[in-house]
C-alpha positions as CSV (number, residue, x, y, z in Angstrom):
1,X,118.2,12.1,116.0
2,X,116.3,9.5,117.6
3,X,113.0,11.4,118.2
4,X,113.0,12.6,114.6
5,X,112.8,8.6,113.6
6,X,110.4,8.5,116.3
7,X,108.0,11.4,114.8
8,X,108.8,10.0,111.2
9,X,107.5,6.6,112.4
10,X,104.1,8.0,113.7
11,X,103.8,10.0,110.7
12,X,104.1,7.7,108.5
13,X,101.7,5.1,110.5
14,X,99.7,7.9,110.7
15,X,99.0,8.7,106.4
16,X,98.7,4.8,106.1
17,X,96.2,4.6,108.9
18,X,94.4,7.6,106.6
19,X,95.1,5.7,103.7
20,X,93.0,2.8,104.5
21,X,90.1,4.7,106.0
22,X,87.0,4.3,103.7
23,X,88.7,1.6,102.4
24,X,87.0,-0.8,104.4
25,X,84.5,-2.5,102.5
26,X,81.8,-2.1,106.1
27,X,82.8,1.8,105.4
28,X,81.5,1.5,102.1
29,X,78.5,-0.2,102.7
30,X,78.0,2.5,105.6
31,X,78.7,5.2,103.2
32,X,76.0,3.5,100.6
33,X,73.1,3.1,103.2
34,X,73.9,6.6,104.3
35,X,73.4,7.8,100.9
36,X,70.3,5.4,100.1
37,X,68.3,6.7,103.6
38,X,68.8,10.5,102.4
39,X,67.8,9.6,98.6
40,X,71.1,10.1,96.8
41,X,71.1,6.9,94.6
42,X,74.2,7.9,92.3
43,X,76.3,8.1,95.5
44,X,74.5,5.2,97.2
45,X,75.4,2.8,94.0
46,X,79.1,4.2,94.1
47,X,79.7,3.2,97.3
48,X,78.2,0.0,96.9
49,X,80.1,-0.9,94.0
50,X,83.2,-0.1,95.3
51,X,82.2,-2.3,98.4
52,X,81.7,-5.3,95.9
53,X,85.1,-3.7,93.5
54,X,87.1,-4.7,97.1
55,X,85.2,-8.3,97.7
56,X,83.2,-9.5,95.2
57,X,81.2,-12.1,97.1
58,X,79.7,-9.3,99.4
59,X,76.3,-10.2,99.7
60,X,75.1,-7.3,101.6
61,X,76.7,-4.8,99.1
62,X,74.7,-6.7,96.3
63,X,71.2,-6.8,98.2
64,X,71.8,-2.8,98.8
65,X,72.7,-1.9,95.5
66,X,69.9,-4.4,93.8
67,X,67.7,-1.5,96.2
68,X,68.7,1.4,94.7
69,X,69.1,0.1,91.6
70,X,65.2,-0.6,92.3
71,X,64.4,3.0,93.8
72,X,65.9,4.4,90.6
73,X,64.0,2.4,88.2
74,X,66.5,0.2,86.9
75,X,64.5,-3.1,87.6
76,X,67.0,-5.4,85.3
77,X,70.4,-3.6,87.2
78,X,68.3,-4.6,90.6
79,X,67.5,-8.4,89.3
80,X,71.2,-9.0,88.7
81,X,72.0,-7.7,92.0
82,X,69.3,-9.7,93.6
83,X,70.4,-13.0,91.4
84,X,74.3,-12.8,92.2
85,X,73.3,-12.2,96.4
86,X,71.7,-15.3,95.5
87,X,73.7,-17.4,94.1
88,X,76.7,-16.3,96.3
89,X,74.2,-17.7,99.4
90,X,70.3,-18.2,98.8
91,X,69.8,-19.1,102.4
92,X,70.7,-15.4,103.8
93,X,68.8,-14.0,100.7
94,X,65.7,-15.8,101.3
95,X,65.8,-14.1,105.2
96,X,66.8,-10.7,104.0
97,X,63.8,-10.6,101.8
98,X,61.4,-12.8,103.5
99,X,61.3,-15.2,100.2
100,X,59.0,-17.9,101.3
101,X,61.0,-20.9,102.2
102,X,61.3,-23.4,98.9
103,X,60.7,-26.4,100.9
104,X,57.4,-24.7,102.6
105,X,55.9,-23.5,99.1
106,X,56.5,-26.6,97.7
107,X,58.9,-24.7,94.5
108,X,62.0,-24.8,92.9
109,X,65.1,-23.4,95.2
110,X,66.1,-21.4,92.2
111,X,64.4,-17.9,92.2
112,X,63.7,-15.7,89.0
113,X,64.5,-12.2,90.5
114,X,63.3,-11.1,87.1
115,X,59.4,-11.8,87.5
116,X,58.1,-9.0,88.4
117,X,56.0,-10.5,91.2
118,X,59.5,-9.5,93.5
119,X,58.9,-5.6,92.7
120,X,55.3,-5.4,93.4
């Protein structure tokens, strides 16, 4: 009797373990940069959203999914993307996308993701 509580222990373990895989919201980040390197944008901004569904101050899942909302044509879907990354921490935006530094240029710290000077 006691190794059948033993086997149903590890089973069960087991199914949650499965449970929670791809729910991570690194996995779905992964997934979304796998899907954005081969080209497949409506999987790519699936993922992505689901990363930012899970956390929504996920800067990284916002800066990816501002991408393919970008290789897809969607330039306003993008500049949301890019403005929330943004807001949620300027400083690690401004490094991911080489912005300039605001003190250096001698402008505003707020950016305008939607001028289109950021697409060019």
């Amino acid at each position: 009797m006691r190794k059948v509580k033993i086997y149903i222990a590890i089973l069960g373990m087991t199914v949650l373990s499965l449970e929670t895989l791809g729910n991570n919201n690194t996995d779905y980040i992964n997934q979304g940069k796998s899907h954005l390197s081969e080209l497949d944008i409506k999987n790519a901004i699936q993922a992505f959203s689901a990363a930012i569904e899970k956390k929504q101050n996920e800067v990284d899942a916002y800066l990816h999914r501002a991408k393919a909302y970008l290789i897809s044509g969607n330039c306003e879907k993008a500049a949301e993307d890019y403005s929330r990354a943004y807001k949620l921490n300027p400083e690690y935006v401004q490094k991911k996308l080489n912005i300039e530094s605001s003190k250096q240029s001698g402008h505003s710290t707020e950016f305008d993701f939607t001028d289109p000077k950021y697409y060019e």
